[in-house]
C-alpha positions as CSV (number, residue, x, y, z in Angstrom):
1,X,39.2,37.7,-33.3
2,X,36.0,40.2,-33.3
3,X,33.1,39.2,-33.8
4,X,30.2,40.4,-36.9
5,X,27.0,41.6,-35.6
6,X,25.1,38.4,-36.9
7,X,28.1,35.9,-34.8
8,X,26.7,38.6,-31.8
9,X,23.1,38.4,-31.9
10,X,23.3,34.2,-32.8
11,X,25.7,34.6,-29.1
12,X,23.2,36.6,-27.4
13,X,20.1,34.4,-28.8
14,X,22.0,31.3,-27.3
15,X,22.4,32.6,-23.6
16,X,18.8,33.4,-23.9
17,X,17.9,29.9,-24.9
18,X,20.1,28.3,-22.3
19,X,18.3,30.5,-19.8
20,X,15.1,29.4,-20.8
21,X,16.1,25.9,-21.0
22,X,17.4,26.2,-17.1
23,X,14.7,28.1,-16.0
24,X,12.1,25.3,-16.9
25,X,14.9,22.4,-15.2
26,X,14.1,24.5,-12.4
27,X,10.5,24.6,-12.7
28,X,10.3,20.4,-13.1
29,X,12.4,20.4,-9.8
30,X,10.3,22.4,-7.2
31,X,7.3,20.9,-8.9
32,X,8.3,17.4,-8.3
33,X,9.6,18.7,-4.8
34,X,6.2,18.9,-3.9
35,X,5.9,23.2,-4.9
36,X,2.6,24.0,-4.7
37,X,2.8,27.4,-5.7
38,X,0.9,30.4,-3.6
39,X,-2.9,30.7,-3.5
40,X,-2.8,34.9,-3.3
41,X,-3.7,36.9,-0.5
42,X,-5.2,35.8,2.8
43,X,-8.6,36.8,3.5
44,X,-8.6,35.4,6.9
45,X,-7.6,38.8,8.5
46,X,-3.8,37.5,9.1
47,X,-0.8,37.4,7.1
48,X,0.1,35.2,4.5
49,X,1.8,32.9,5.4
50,X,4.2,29.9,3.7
51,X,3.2,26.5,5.2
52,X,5.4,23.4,4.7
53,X,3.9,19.5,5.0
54,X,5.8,16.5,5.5
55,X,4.4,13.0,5.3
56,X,5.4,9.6,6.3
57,X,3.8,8.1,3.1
58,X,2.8,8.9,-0.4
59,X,0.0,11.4,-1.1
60,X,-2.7,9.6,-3.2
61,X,-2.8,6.9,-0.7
62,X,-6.5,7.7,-0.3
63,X,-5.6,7.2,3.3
64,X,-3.8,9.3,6.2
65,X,-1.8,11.4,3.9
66,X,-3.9,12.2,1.3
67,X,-5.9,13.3,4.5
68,X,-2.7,15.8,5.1
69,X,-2.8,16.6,1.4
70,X,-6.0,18.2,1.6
71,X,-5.7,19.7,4.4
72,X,-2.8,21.6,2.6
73,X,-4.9,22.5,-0.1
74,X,-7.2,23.8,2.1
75,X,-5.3,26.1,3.1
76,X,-3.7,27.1,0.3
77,X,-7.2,27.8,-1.0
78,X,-9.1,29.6,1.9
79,X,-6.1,30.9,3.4
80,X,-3.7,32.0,0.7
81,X,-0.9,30.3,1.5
82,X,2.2,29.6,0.1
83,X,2.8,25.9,0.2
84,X,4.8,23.0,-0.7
85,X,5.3,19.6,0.5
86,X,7.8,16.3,0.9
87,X,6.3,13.1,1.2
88,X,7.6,9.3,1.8
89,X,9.6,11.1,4.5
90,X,11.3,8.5,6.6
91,X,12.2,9.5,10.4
92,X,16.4,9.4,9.2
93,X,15.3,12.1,6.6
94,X,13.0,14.0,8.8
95,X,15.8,16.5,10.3
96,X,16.8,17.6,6.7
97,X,14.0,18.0,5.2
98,X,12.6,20.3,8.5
99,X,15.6,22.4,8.4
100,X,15.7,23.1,4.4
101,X,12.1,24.8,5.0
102,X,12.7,26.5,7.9
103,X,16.1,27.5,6.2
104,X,13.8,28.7,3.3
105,X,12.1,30.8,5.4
106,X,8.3,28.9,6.0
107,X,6.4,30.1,8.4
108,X,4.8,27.0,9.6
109,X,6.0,23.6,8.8
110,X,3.8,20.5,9.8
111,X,4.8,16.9,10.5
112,X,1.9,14.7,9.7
113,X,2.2,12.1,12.3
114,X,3.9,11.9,15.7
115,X,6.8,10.3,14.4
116,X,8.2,13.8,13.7
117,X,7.4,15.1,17.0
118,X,10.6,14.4,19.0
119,X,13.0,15.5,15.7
120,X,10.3,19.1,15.3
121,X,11.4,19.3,19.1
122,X,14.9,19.2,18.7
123,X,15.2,21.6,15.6
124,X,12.7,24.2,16.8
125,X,14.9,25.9,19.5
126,X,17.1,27.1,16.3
127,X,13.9,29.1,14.2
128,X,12.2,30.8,16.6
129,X,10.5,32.3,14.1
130,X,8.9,29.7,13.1
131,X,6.2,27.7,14.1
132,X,6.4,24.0,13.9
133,X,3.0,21.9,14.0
134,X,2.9,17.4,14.8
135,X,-0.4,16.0,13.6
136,X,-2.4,13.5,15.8
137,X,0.3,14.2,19.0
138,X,0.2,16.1,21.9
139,X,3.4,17.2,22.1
140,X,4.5,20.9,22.9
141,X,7.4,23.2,23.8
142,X,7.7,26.9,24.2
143,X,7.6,28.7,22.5
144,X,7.1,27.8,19.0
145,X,5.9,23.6,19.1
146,X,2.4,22.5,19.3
147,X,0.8,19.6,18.1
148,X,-2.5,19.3,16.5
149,X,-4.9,16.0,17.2
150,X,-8.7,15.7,17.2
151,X,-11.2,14.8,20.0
152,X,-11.6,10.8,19.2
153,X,-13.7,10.4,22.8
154,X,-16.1,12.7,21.4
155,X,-16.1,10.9,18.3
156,X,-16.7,7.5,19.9
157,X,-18.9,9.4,22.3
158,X,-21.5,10.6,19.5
159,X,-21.0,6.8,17.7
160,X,-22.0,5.5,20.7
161,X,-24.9,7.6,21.1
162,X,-26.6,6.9,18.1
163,X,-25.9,3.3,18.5
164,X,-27.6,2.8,21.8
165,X,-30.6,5.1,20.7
166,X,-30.8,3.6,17.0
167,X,-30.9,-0.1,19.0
168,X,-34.2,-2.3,19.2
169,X,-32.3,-5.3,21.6
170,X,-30.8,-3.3,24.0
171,X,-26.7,-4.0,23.3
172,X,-24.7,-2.2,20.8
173,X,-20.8,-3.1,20.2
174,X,-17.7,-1.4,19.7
175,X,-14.3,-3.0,17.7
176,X,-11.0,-1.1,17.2
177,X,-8.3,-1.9,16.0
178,X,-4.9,-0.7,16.6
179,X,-4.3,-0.2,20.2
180,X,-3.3,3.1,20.4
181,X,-5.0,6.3,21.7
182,X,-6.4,8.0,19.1
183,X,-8.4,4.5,17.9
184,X,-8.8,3.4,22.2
185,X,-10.4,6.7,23.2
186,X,-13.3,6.1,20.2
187,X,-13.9,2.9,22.0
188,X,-14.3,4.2,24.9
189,X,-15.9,7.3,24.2
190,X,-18.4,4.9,22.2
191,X,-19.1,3.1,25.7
192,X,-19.4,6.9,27.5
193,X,-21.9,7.9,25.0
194,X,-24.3,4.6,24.6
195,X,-24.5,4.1,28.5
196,X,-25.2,8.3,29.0
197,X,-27.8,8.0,26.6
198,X,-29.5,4.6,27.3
199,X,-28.4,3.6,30.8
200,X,-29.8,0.4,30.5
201,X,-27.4,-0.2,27.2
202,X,-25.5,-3.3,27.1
203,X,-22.0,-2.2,25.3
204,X,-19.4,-5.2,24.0
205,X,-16.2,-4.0,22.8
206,X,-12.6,-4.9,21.9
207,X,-9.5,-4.2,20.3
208,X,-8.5,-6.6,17.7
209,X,-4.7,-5.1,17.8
210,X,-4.1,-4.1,14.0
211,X,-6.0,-2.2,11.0
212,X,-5.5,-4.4,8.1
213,X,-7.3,-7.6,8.9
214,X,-11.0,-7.3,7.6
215,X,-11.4,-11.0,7.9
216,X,-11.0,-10.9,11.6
217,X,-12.8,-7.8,12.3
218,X,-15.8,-9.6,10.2
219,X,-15.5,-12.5,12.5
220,X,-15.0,-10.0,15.4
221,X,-18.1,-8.1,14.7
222,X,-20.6,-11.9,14.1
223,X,-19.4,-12.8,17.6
224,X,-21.3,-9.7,19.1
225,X,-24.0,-9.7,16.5
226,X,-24.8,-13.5,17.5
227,X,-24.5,-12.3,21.7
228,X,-27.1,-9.9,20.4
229,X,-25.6,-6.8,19.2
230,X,-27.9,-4.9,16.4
231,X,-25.6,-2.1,16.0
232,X,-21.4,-2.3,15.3
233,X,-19.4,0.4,15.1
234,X,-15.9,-0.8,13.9
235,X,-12.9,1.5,14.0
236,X,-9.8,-0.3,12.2
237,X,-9.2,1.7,8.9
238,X,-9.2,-0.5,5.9
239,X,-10.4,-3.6,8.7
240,X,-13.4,-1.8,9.5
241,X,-15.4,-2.8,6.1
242,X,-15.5,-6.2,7.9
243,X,-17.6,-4.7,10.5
244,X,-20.0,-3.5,8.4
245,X,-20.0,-6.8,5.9
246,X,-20.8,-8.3,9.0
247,X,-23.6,-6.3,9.7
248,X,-25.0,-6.7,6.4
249,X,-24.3,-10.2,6.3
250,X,-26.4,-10.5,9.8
251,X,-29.1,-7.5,9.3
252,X,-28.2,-5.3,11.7
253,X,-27.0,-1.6,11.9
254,X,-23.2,-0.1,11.5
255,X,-22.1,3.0,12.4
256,X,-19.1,4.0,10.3
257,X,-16.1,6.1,11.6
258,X,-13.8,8.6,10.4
259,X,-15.6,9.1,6.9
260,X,-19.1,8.4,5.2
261,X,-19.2,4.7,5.2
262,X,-22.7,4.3,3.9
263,X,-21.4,3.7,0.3
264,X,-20.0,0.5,1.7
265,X,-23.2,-0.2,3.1
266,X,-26.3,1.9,2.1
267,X,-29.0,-0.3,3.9
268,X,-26.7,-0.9,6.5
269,X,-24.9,2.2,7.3
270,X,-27.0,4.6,9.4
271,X,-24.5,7.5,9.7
272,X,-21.0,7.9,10.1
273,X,-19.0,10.3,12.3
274,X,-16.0,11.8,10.5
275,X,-13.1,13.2,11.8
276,X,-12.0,16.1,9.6
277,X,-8.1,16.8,9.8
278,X,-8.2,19.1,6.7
279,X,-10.1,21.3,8.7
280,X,-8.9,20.9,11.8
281,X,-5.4,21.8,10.4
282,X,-6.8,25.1,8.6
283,X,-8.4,26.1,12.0
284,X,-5.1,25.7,13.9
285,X,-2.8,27.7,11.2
286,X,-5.1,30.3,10.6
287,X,-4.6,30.9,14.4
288,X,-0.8,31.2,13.7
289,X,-1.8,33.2,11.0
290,X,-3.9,35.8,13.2
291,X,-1.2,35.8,16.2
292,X,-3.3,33.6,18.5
293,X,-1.6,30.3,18.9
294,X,0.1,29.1,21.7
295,X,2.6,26.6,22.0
296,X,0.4,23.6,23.3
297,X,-1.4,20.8,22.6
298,X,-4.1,21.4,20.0
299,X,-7.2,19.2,20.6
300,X,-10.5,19.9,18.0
301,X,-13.4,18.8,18.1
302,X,-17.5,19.1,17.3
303,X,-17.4,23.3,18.4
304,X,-15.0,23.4,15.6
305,X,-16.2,21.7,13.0
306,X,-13.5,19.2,12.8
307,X,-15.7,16.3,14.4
308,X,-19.5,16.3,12.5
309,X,-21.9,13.7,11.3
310,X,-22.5,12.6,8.0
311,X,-26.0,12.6,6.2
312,X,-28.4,9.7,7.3
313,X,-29.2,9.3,3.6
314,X,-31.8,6.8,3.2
315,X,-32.2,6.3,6.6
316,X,-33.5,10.3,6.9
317,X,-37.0,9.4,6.6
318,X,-36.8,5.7,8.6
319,X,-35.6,7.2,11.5
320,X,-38.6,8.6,14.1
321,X,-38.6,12.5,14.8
322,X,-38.0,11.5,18.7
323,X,-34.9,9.9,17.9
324,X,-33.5,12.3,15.6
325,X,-34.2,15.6,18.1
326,X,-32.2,13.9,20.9
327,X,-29.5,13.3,18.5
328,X,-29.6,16.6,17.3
329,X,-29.8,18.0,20.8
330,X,-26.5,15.7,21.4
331,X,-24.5,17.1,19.1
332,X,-25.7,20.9,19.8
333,X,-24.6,19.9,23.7
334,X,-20.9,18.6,22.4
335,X,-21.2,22.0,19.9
336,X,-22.1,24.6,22.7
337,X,-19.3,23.6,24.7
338,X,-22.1,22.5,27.3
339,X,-20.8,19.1,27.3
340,X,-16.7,18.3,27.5
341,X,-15.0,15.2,26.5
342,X,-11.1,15.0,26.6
343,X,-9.4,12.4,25.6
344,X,-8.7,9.7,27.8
């Protein structure tokens, strides 16, 4: 049977409408893929390039991988970028998900965590093309697997610095809390620094073993206040707000890690030294980007902005001009390149 011009067009307008419909399914699907569209050209001076993140845990965990996240968005933003992301990707997954964005042609795709490090190793022999990136690792394999992590010794070492200069009684103290590196090197680069800068420094530390217990890093951090410890740094994520309760509790000085910690504590809090992975993972894929990454072991510190000090806030004005130029001078020393830490 033929069909009349009107039974045509009402055929026509339905294709169009189903294509419509299925073109906005599609939409809803790479957006909650983790699509995050491209940001435009480059203006770094390299290519643009299309940058893949996975993450061991959700995104808005205010934590580690919202840490990723931004770092993402940052360059997406000041790189122009194409990027998407996977998160809540579990080590069993790992494999597929790397090889579905390789097989979609990414240029970079970054495991945020060393989980991913011995999987990224496996797969990256088959994409030579691409590059594949592990965050806080040091693994690497020609020619196209490095890993990205920043300088904690230098961290600890400027924490421990200001704490020995900031202190009236002559011991500072330093808690962590896992017992792995990247949390052990703070510790001891805290110890480096307080001892380098005040010989005479008395420096009590431990690891407490774990990140969640804020109890027992409070109770931690009262046992060296009452040996006579005026200033605590505690590094333990979430269990580091004990350390600086307990400082408040007792009167004495913290020195937050890994973000500005002086909300927590704004009489308390002197400064904080944060690590900055967001920028640290910009610096290393605008590298890939300009054709001058190798395959090693990426390690970023103070020189490149990934490692800085927070603002002293109220303490700006309480803290003598002596003090501050030799912490200033510090930093400039660690920024220069004049002085090296590596991690231990």
């Amino acid at each position: 049977m033929r069909m009349g011009k009107w039974a045509k067009s009402m055929a026509v307008l339905g294709v169009c409408v189903l294509m419509i419909v299925l073109a906005a399914c599609g939409s809803d699907k790479a957006e909650n893929s983790g699509e995050s569209g491209a940001a435009g050209k480059s203006e770094s001076g390299g290519k643009s390039l299309k940058v893949a993140l996975l993450t061991p845990g959700p995104v808005n965990d205010n934590g580690w991988n919202a840490t990723a996240y931004a770092g993402l968005m940052k360059i997406k933003e000041e790189l122009g970028a194409e990027t998407a992301y996977s998160e809540k990707v579990s080590n069993s997954d790992a494999a597929e998900f790397i090889r579905g964005y390789a097989d979609d042609g990414y240029d970079v795709i970054i495991g945020h965590g060393f989980e991913y490090g011995d999987i990224m190793k496996d797969i990256a022999p088959d994409y030579k093309d691409t590059w594949f990136l592990v965050n806080s690792s040091t693994i690497s394999q020609e020619p196209n697997l490095a890993s990205l992590s920043l300088n904690n010794s230098e961290q600890g070492y400027l924490m421990g610095s200001i704490a020995a200069l900031m202190s009236k009684s002559g011991t500072v103290a330093a808690i962590g809390g896992s017992d792995i590196p990247p949390i052990a090197n703070s510790v001891k680069g805290f110890e480096l620094g307080a001892k380098e800068t005040v010989p005479s420094i008395k420096v009590l530390s431990t690891m407490m073993g774990g990140d969640s217990d804020v109890a027992k890093a409070k109770e931690t951090a009262i046992s060296f206040i009452e040996k006579g410890a005026d200033v605590v740094m505690t590094n333990a994520n979430q269990a580091g707000l004990g350390g600086i309760e307990a400082a408040q509790q007792k009167g004495v000085l913290a020195i937050g890690s890994n973000q500005d910690q002086n909300p927590n504590g704004p009489d308390t809090v002197v400064t904080s030294v944060i690590q900055d992975y967001p920028e640290a993972m910009k610096v290393v894929v605008e590298r890939i980007q300009k054709g001058e990454m190798k395959a090693e072991s990426q390690l970023l510190g103070v020189k490149d902005g990934a490692i800085y000090l927070a603002p002293f806030h109220s303490f700006e004005d309480k803290i003598s001009k002596d003090i501050m130029d030799k912490i200033n001078a510090i930093v400039e020393t660690l920024k220069s390149g004049e002085k090296v830490i590596g991690n231990q």
